[in-house]
C-alpha positions as CSV (number, residue, x, y, z in Angstrom):
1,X,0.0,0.0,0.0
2,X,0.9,3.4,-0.9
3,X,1.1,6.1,2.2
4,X,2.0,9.8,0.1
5,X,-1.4,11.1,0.2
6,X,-2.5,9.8,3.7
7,X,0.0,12.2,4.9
8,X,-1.3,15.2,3.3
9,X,-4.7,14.3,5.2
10,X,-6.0,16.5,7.8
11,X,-6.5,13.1,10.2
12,X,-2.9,12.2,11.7
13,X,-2.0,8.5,12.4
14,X,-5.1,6.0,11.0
15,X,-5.8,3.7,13.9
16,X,-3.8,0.3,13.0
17,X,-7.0,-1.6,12.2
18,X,-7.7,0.3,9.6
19,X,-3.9,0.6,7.8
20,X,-4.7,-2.5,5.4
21,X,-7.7,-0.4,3.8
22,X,-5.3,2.7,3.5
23,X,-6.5,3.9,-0.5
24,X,-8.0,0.2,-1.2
25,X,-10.5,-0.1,-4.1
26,X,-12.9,-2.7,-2.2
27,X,-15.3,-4.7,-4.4
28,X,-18.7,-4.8,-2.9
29,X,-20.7,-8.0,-3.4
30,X,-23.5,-10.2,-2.1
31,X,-22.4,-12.9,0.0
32,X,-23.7,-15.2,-2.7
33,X,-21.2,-14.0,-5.2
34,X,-18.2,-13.3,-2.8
35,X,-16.4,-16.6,-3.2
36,X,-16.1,-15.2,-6.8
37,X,-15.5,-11.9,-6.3
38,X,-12.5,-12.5,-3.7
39,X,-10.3,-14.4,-6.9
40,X,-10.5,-11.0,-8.5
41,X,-9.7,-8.9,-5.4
42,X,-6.6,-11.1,-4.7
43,X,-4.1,-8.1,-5.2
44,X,-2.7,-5.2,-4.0
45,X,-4.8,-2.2,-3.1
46,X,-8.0,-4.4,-3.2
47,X,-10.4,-5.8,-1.2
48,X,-13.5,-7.1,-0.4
49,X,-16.8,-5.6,1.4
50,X,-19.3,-8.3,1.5
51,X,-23.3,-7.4,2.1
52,X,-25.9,-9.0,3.5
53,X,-29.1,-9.1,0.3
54,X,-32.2,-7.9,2.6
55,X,-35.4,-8.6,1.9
56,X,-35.8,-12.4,2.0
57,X,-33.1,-13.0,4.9
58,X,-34.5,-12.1,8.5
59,X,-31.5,-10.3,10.5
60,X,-30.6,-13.2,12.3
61,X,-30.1,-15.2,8.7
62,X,-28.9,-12.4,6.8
63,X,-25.6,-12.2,9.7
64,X,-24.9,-16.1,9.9
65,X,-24.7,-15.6,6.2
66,X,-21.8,-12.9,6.0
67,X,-20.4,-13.9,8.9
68,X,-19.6,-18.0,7.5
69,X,-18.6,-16.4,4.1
70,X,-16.2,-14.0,5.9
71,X,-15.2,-16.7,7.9
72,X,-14.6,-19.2,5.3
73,X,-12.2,-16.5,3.2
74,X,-10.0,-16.2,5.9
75,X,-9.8,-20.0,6.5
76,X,-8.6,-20.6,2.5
77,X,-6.2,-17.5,2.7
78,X,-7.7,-14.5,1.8
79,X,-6.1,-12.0,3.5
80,X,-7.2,-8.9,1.9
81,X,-8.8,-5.7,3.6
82,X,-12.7,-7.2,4.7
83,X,-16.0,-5.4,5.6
84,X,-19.1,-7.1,6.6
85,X,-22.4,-5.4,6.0
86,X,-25.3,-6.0,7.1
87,X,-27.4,-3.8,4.9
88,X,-30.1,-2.8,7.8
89,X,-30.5,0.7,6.0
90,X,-31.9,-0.9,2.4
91,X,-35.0,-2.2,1.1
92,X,-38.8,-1.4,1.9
93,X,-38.1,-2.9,5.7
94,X,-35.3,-1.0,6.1
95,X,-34.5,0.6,10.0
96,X,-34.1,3.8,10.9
97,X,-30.8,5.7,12.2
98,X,-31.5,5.2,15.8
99,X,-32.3,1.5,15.6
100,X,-29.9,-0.2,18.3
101,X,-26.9,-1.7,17.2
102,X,-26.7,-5.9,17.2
103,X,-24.6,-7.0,20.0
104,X,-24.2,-10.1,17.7
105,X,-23.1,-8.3,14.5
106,X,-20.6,-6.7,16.8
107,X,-19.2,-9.5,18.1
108,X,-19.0,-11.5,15.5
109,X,-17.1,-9.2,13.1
110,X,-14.6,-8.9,16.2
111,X,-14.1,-12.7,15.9
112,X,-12.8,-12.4,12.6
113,X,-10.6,-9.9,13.4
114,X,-12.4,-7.3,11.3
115,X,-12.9,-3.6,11.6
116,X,-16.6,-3.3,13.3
117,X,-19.1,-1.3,10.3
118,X,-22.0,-0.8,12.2
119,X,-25.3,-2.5,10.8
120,X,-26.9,1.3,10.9
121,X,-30.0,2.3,9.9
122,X,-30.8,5.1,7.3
123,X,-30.3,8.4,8.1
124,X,-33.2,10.6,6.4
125,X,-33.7,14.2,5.3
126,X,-33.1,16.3,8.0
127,X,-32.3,13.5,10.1
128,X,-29.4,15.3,12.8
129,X,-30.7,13.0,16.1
130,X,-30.3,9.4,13.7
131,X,-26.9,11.0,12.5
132,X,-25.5,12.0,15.7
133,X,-27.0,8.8,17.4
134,X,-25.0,6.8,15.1
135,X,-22.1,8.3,15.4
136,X,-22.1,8.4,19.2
137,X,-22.8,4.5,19.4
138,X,-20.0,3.9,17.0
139,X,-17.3,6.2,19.2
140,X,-18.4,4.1,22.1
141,X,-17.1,0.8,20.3
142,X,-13.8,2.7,20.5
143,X,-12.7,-0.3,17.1
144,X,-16.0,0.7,14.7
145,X,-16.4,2.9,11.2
146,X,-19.3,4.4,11.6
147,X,-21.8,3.8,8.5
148,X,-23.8,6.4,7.0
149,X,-26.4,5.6,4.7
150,X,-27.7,9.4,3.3
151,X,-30.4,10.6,2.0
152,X,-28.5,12.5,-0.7
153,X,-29.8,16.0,0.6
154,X,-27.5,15.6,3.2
155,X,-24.6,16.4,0.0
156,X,-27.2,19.1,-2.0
157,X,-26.8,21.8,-0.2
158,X,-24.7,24.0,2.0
159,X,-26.1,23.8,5.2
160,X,-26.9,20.4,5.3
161,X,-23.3,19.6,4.6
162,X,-21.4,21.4,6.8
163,X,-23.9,20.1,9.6
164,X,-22.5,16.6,8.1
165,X,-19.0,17.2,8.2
166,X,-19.7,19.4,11.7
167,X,-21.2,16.0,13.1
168,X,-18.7,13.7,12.2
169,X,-15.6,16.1,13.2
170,X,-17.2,16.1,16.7
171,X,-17.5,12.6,16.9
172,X,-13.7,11.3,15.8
173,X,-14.6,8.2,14.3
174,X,-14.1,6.7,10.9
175,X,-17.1,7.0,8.8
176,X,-18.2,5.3,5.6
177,X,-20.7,6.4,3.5
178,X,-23.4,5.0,1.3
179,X,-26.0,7.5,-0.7
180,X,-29.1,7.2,-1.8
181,X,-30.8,8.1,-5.5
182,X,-32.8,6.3,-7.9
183,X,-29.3,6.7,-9.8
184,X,-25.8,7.7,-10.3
185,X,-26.0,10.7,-6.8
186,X,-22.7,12.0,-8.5
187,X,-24.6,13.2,-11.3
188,X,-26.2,15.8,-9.7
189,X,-25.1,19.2,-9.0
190,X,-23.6,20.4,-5.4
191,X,-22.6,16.0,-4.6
192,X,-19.1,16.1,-5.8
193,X,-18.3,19.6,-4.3
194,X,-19.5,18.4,-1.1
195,X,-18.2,15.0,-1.4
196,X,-15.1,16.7,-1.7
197,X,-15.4,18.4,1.7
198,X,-16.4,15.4,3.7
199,X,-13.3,13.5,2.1
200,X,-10.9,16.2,3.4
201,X,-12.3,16.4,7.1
202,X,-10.6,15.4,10.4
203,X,-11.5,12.4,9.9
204,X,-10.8,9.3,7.7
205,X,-13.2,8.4,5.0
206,X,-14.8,5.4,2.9
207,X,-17.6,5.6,0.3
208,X,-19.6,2.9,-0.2
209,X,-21.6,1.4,-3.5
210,X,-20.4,3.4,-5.3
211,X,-19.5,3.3,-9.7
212,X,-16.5,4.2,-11.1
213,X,-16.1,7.6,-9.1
214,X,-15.0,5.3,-6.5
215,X,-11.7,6.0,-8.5
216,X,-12.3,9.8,-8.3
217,X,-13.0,9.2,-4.0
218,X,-9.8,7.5,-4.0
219,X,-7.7,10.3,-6.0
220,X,-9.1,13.1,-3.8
221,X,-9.2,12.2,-0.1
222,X,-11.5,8.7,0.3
223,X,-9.4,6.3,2.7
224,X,-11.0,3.6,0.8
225,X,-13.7,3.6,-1.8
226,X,-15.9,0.2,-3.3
227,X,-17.3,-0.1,-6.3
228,X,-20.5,-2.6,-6.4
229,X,-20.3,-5.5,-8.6
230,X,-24.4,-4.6,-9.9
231,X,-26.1,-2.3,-10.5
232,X,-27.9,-2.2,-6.8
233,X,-24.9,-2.2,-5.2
234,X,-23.6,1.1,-7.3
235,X,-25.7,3.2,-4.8
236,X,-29.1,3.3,-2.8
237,X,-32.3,2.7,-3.9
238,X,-34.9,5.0,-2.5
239,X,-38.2,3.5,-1.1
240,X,-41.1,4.6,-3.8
241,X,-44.3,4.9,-3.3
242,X,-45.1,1.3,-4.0
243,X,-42.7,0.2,-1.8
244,X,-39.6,-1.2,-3.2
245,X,-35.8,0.2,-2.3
246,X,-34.4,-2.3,-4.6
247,X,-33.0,-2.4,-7.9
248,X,-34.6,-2.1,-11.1
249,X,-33.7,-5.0,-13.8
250,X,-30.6,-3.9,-15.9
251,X,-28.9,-5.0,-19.2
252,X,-25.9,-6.5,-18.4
253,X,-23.1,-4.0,-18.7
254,X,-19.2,-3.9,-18.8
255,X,-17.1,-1.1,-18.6
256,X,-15.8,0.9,-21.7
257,X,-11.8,1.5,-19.9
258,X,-11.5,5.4,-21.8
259,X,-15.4,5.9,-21.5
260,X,-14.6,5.6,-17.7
261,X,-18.5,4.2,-18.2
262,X,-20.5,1.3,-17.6
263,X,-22.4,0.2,-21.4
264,X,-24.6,-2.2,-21.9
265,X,-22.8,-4.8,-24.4
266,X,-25.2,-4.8,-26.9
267,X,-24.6,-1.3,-27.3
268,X,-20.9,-1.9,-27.2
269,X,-21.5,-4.4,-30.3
270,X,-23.1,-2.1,-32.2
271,X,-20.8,1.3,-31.9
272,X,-17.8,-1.7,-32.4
273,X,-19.3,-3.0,-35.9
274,X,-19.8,0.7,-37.2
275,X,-16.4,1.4,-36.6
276,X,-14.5,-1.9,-35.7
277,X,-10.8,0.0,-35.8
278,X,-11.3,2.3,-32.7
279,X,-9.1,1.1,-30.3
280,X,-11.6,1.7,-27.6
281,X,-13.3,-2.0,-28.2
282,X,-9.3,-3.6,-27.4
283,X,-9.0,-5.2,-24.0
284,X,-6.2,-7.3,-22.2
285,X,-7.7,-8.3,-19.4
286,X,-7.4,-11.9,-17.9
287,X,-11.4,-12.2,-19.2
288,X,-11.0,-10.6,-22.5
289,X,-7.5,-12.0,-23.3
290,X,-7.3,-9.5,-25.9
291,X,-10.4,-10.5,-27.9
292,X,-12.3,-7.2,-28.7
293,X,-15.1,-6.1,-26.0
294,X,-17.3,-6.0,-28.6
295,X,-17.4,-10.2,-28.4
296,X,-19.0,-9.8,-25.3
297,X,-22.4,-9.7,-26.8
298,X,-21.7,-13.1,-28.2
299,X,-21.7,-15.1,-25.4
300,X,-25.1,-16.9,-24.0
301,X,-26.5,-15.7,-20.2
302,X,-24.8,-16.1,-17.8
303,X,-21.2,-16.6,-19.5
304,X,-22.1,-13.3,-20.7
305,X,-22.3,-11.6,-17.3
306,X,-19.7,-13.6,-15.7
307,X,-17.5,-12.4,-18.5
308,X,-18.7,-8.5,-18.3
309,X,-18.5,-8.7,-14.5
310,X,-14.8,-9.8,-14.5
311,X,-13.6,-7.6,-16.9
312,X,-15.4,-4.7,-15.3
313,X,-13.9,-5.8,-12.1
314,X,-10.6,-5.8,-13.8
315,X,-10.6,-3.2,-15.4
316,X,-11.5,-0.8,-12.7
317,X,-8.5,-2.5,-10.4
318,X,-6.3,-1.6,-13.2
319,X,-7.3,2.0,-13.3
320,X,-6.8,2.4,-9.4
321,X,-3.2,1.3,-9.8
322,X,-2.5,3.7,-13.0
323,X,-4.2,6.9,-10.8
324,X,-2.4,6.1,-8.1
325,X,0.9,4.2,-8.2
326,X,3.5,4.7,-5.5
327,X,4.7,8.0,-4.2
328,X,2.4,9.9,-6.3
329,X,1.0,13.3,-4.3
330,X,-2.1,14.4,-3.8
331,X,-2.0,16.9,-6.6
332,X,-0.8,14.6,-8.9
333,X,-3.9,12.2,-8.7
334,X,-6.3,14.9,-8.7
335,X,-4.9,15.9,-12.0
336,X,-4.5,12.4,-13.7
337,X,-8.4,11.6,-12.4
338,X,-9.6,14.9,-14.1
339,X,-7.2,14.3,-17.3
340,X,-9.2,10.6,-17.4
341,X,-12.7,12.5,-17.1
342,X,-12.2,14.7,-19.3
343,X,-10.5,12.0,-22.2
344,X,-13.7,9.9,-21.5
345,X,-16.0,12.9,-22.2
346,X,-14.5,13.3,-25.8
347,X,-14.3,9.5,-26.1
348,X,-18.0,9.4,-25.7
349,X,-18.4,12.3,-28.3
350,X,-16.3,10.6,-30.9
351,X,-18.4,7.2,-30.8
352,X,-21.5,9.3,-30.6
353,X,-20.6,10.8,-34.3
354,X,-20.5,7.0,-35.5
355,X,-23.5,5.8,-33.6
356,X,-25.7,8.9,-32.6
357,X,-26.3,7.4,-28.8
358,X,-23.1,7.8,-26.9
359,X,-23.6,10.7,-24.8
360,X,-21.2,11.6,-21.9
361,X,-22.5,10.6,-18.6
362,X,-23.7,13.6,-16.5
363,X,-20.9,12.3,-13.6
364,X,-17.7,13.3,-15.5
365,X,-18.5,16.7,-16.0
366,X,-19.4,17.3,-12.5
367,X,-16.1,15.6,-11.4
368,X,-14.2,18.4,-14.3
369,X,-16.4,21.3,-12.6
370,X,-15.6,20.6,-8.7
371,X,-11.7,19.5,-10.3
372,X,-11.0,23.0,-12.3
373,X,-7.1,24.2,-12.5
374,X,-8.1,27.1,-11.3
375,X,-9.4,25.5,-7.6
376,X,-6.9,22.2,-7.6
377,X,-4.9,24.0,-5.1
378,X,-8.1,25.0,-2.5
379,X,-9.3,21.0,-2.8
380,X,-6.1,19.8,-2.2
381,X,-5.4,21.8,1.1
């Protein structure tokens, strides 16, 4: 693990259970899937955080279930940074942010020599006694991160922020974060500038189910950042109306490496066969081994997922060690994360002239906004 940018944090000395996470890309999974996901997070700077799938597990079930998958890792040598989650805050059932603690959860992440993540509940709109209750629990465990599941106003405006980062200073414990929109939360306007300022508190920082700007959470101030491995572990779904707080059915989709996007493989085809020479369809991954992307569409269910799911996985890893290999400063990864946003904005443009549908996702040009020359010095102090 690298150490250059943790010393330009505001924070001091992380507490030694935390030191293996120290600028990790984690891989978030169900515990279905983890067995899997752990042969791909078998590196350097990776790791795993394994969640519990709420909804048809009661709590009782939903812990024995991380906990014998996080148990089983360890015992066939995975020794990678670990989180257990147990997810309380999601779905239609979910608990609110005062909702005791399990004694069991607890202790049982303890026995596997884990940092505690608290099985919070969701912190709503407005929400400052669930926040601060949380917190306060957690800094009585004197070994937990606190987890924070948001309702994204919480990051839309100014107030509401610096109430946020206010809370959390106060309380001197480790946070991580998880946000909640129907989709991509760093799309919209004020997230990433406050993002920003809760990654560069007093206090050390993880974002949770998160997309590919768990790269960009990394490069400016995240002490570790994960990146879901579907699309409802990319963020939090609200509760609608109908009930619900899960995830919609979605095309399978594998990352385009210079689009710095998620594309649904049929799409990929079809911009590849109109122009079949753009280097953007080549891959080397271990799951592509070098055939072009555009050969994922090819492959029956679920060979086709399996192989999008690895190579997005892959790919992503890849990208964390090219942003931020070791000794570089904080400056320096700021700049190479904005120089990738803004390449993948005109990469989008230049396959949207061959197939008319490629627009640039809104995220990268909030990431260029909050990342402008002329405020790189401000973010990075």
């Amino acid at each position: 693990m690298t150490s250059g940018n943790a010393a330009e944090r505001g924070y001091g000395p992380l507490p030694e259970h935390l030191h293996a996470f120290q600028e990790a890309l984690l891989l978030q999974c169900f515990s279905g899937e983890a067995l899997d996901v752990s042969r791909l997070a078998h590196r350097d700077n990776a790791g795993l955080v394994i969640t519990a799938k709420r909804g048809n597990l009661r709590p009782g079930e939903a812990l024995s279930q991380v906990y014998r998958v996080g148990r089983h890792l360890q015992r066939t040598g995975f020794e990678q940074p670990m989180l257990l989650d147990a997810a309380r805050y999601s779905g239609a059932n979910r608990v609110n942010a005062q909702a005791p603690f399990d004694g069991t959860w607890i202790s049982r992440q303890r026995e596997l020599g884990l940092p505690v993540l608290t099985d919070s509940g969701y912190i709503g709109e407005g929400d400052e006694a669930g926040l601060r209750s949380i917190l306060s629990r957690a800094a009585e465990l004197k070994d937990a991160i606190a987890l924070l599941p948001l309702h994204l106003s919480w990051l839309r405006s100014a107030t509401a922020r610096e109430t946020l980062v206010s809370r959390v200073e106060e309380a001197g414990v480790p946070v991580a974060v998880v946000l909640e929109y129907a989709s991509d939360p760093l799309s919209l306007k004020n997230v990433v500038p406050s993002l920003l300022r809760l990654l560069t508190c007093s206090v050390p920082v993880m974002l949770l189910r998160c997309d590919v700007s768990a790269l960009g959470a990394l490069c400016t101030g995240a002490l570790a950042a994960a990146v879901g491995t579907s699309t409802s572990l990319r963020h939090l779904y609200p509760i609608t109306d109908g009930g619900g707080g899960g995830a919609q059915e979605a095309q399978i989709a594998a990352i385009v490496r210079e689009c710095l996007s998620y594309i649904s493989v049929d799409k990929i085809a079809l911009a590849a066969q109109a122009d079949p020479d753009d280097m953007l369809w080549q891959c080397a991954c271990e799951s592509c081994r070098t055939r072009p992307l555009s050969m994922l569409a090819i492959h029956p269910w679920p060979d086709q997922a399996r192989l999008a799911f690895c190579h997005s996985l892959e790919t992503l890893l890849d990208l964390r060690d090219h942003l931020l290999p070791p000794g570089s400063t904080a400056a320096s990864r700021i700049e190479s994360w904005r120089a990738l946003c803004q390449n993948a904005q005109f990469r989008h443009l230049d396959v949207e002239s061959t197939t008319d549908k490629w627009d640039p996702p809104a995220f990268l040009g909030r990431w260029l906004d909050a990342l402008e020359p002329a405020t790189l010095q401000e973010r990075v102090r």
